[in-house]
C-alpha positions in Angstrom: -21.8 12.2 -2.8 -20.7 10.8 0.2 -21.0 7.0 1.6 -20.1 5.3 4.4 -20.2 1.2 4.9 -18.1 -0.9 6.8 -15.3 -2.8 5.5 -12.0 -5.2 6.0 -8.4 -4.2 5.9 -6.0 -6.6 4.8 -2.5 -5.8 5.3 0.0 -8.2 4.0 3.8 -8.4 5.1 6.3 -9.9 3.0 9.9 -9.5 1.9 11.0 -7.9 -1.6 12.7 -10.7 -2.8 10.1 -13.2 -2.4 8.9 -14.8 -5.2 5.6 -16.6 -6.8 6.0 -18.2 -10.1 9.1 -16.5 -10.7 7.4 -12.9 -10.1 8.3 -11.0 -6.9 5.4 -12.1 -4.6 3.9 -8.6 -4.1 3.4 -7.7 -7.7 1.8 -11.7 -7.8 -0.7 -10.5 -5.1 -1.8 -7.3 -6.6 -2.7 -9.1 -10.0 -4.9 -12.0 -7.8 -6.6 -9.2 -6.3 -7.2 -7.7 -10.0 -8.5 -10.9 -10.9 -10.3 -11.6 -8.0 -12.1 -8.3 -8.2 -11.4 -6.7 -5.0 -11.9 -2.6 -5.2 -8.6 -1.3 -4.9 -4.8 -2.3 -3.2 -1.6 -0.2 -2.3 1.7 -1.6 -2.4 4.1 0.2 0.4 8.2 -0.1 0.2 9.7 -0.5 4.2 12.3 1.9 4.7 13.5 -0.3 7.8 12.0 -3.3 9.6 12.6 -6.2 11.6 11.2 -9.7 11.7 10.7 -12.8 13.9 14.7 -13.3 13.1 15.3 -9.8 14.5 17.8 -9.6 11.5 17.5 -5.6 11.1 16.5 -5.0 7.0 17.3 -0.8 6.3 18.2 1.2 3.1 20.7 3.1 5.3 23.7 0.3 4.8 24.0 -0.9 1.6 24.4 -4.4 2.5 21.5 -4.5 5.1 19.1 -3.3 2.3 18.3 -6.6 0.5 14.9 -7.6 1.2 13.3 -5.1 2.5 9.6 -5.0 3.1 6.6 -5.1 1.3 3.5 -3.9 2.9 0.2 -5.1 0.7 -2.9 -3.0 2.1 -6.1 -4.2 0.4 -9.6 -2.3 1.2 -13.0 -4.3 0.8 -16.3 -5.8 2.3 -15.8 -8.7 4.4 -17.0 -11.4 2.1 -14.5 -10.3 -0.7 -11.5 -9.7 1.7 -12.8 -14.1 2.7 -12.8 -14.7 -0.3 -9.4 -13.7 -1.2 -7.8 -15.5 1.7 -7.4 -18.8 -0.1 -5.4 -17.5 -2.7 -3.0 -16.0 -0.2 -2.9 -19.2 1.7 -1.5 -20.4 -2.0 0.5 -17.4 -2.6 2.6 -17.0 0.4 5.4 -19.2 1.9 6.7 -16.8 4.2 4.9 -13.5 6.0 2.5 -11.9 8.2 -1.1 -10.7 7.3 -3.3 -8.7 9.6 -7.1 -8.5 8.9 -9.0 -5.4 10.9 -12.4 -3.9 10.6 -12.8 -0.5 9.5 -14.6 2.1 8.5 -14.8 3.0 4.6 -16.0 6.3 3.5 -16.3 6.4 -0.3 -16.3 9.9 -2.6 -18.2 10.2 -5.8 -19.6 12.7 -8.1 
């Protein structure tokens, strides 16, 4: 069965070696969601990036590769992906987040 509704896309950016409570801040994020309920979230390891310090972060020199980035992409309906917000506002001291609309087309038997 095949259905199709419209959703959010939340895409969190944040470094590796940031921290929440002593746990790295992406692994913090992904239990809130758990606990918030939301459907589902992906956690995506940078190879290379760049931030607003334009300090270049890559596995390709050893010493560059300390924190690299974390991309958290979270799928939902708008009032849940809202909802959510405040505990990232809580969560995160330093990052980007990106909130688009999008099209969700869900699989089932």
């Amino acid at each position: 069965m095949k259905q199709i509704e419209d959703g959010k896309r939340l895409k969190i950016f944040v470094g590796e070696n940031h921290r929440h409570k002593g746990v790295p801040l992406f692994e913090a994020i992904i239990r809130k969601a758990i606990e918030q309920g939301l459907a589902g979230a992906t956690i995506i390891k940078g190879v290379e990036s760049f931030g607003r310090h334009h300090e270049i972060h890559t596995t390709k020199i050893l010493r560059l590769a300390e924190d690299m980035p974390m991309v958290i992409e979270i799928v939902d309906s708008r009032e849940r992906i809202d909802a959510f917000l405040p505990c990232l506002d809580e969560m995160i001291q330093e990052g980007t987040i990106t909130i688009s609309d999008v099209k969700v087309i869900k699989y089932s038997p």
